[in-house]
Backbone as CSV, one residue per row, in Angstrom:
resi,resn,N_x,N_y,N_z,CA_x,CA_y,CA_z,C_x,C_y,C_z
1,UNK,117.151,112.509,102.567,117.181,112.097,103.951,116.020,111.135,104.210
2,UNK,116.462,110.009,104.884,115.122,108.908,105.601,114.723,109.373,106.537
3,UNK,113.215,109.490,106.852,112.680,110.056,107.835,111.911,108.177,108.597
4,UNK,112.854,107.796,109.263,112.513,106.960,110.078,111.183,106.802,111.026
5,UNK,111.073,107.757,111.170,110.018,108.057,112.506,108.413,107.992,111.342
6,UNK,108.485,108.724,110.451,107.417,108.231,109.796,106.784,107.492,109.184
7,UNK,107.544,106.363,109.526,107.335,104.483,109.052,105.973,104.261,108.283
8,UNK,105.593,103.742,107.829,104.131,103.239,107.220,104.019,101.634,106.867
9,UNK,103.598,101.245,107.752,103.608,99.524,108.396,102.642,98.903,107.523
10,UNK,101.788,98.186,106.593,101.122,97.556,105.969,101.437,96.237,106.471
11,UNK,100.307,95.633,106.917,99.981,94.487,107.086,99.112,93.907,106.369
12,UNK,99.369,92.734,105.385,98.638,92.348,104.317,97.713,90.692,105.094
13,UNK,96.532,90.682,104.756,95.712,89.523,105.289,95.941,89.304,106.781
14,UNK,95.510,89.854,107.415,95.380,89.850,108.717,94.033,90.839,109.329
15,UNK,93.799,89.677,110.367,92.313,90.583,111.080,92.976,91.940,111.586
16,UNK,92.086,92.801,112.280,92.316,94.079,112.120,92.867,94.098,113.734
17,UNK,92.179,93.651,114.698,92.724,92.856,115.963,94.250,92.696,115.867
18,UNK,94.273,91.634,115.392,95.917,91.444,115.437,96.672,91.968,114.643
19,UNK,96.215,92.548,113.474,96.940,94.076,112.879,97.257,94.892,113.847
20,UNK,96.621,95.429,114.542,96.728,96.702,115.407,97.832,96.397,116.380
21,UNK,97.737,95.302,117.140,99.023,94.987,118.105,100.128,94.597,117.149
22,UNK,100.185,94.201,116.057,102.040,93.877,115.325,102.122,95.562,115.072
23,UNK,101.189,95.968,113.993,101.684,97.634,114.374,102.409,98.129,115.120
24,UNK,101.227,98.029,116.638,101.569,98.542,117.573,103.255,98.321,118.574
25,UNK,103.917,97.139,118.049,104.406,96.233,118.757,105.926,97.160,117.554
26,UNK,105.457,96.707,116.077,106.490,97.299,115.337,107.098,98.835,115.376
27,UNK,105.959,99.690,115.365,106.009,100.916,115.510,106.990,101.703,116.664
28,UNK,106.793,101.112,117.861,107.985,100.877,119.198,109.420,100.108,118.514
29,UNK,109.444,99.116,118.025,110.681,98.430,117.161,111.451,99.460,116.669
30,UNK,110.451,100.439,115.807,111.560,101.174,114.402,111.701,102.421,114.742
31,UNK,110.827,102.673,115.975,110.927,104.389,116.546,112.274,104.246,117.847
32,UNK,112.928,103.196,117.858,113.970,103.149,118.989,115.133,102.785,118.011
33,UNK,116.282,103.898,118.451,117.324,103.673,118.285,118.081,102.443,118.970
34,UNK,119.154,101.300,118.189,119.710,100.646,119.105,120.592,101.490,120.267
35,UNK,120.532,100.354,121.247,121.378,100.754,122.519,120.832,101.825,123.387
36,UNK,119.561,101.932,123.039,118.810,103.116,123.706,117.951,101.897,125.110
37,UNK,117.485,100.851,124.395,116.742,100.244,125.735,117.400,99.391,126.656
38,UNK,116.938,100.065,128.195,117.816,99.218,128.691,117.577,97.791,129.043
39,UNK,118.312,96.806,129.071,117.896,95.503,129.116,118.107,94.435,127.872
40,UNK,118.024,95.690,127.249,117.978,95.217,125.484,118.601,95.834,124.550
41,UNK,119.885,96.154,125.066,120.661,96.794,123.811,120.374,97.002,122.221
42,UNK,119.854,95.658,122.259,120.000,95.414,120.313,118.777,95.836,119.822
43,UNK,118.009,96.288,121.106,116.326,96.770,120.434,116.097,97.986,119.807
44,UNK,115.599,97.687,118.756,115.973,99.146,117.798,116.774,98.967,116.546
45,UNK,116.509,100.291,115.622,117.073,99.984,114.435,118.533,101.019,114.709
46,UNK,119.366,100.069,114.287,120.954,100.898,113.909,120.642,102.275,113.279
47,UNK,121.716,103.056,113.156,121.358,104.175,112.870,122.879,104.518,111.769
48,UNK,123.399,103.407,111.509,124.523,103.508,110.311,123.879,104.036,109.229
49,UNK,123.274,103.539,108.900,122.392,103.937,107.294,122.440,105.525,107.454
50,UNK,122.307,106.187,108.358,122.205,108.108,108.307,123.100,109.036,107.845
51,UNK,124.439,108.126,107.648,125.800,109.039,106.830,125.813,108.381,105.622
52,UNK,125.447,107.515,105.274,125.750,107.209,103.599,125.066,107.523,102.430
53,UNK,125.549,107.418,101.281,125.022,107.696,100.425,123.504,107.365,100.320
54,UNK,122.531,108.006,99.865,121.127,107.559,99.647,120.360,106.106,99.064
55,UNK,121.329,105.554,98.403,121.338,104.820,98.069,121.425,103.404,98.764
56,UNK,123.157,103.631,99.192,123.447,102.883,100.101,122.582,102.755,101.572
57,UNK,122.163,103.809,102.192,121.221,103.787,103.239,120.132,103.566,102.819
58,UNK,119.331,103.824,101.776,118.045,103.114,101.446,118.495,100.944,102.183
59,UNK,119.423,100.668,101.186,119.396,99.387,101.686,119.752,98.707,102.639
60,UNK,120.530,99.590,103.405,121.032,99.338,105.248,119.993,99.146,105.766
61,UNK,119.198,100.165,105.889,117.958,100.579,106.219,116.857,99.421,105.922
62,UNK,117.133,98.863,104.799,115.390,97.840,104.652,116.218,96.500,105.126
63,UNK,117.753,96.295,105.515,118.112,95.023,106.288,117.973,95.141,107.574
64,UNK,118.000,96.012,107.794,118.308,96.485,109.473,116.771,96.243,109.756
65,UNK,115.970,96.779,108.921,114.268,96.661,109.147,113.843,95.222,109.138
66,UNK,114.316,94.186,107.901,114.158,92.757,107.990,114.987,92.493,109.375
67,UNK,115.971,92.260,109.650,116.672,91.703,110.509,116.590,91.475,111.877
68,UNK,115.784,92.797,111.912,114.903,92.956,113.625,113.811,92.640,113.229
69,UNK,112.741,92.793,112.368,111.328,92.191,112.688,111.565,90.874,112.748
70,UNK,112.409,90.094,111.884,112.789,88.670,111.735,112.662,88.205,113.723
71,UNK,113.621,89.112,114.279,113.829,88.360,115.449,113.188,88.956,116.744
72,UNK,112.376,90.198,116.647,110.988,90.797,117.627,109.947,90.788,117.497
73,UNK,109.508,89.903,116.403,108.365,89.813,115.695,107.981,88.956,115.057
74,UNK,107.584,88.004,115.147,108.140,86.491,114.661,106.584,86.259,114.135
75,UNK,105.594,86.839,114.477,104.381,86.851,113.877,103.939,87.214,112.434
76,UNK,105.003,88.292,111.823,104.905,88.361,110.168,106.258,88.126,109.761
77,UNK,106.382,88.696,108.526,107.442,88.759,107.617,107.435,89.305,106.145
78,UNK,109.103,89.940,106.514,109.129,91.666,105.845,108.729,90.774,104.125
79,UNK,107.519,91.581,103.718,107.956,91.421,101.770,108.830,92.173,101.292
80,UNK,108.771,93.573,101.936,109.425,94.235,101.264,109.463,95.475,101.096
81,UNK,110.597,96.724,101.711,110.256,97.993,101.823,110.837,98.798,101.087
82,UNK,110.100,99.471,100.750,110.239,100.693,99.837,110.225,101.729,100.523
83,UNK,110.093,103.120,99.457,110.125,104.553,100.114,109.371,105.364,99.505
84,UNK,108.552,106.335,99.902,107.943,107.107,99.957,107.830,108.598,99.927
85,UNK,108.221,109.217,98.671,108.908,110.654,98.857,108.168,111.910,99.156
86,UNK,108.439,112.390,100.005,107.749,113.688,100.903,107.784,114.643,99.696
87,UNK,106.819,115.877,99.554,107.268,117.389,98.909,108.984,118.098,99.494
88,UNK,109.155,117.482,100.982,110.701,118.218,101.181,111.577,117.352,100.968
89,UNK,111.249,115.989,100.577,112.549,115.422,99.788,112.710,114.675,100.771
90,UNK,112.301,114.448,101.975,112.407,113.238,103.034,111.915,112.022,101.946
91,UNK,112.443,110.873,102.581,111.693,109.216,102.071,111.252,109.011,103.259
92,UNK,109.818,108.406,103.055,109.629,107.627,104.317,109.375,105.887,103.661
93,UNK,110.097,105.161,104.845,109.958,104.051,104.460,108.507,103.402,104.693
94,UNK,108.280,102.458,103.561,106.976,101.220,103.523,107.458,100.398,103.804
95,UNK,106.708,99.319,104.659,107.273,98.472,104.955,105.926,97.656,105.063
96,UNK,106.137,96.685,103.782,105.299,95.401,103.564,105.111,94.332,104.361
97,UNK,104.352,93.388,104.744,104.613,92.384,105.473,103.461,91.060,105.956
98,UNK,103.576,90.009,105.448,102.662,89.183,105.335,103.431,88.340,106.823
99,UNK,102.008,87.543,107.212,102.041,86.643,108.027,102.911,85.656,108.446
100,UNK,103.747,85.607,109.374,104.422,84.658,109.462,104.780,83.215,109.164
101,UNK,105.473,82.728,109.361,105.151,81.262,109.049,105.647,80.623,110.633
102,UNK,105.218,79.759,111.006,105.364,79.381,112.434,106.270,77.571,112.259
């Protein structure tokens, strides 16, 4: 099982200042289900990836993660997320991410 909620955000070369607000900014991104905000339907990560195979949701899961930072967050960009395996067998996702390009 992906444990979504326990995200682990790495921000690579960046002051600690503006680390803290993309965090802060991402962390709200991946802790909202879509169709939950109002105003903003699409804000939030889909929640397809939660019935499929492990596999298959590992990689729903790290597009769905590129696909929205790509377009709420325009200040970095995803390298690349991995997972992180708990003692109870949860993954939590990593999620890499260098500086944007403007």
């Amino acid at each position: 099982m992906i444990d979504i909620e326990g995200v682990i955000i790495i921000l690579n070369d960046m002051p600690e200042s503006e680390a803290a607000d993309i965090r802060r900014c991402l962390t709200a991104l991946y802790s909202v289900r879509e169709g939950e905000q109002p105003l903003d339907r699409e804000f939030g990560l889909a929640s397809e990836f939660q019935d499929k195979n492990i596999n298959i949701a590992r990689n729903l899961l790290a597009l769905e993660i590129i696909k929205k930072t790509k377009k709420y967050e325009t200040r970095v960009q995803v390298e690349k997320v991995d997972y992180q395996a708990t003692e109870e067998g949860r993954l939590i996702p990593v999620v890499c991410l260098k500086r944007g390009e403007k």
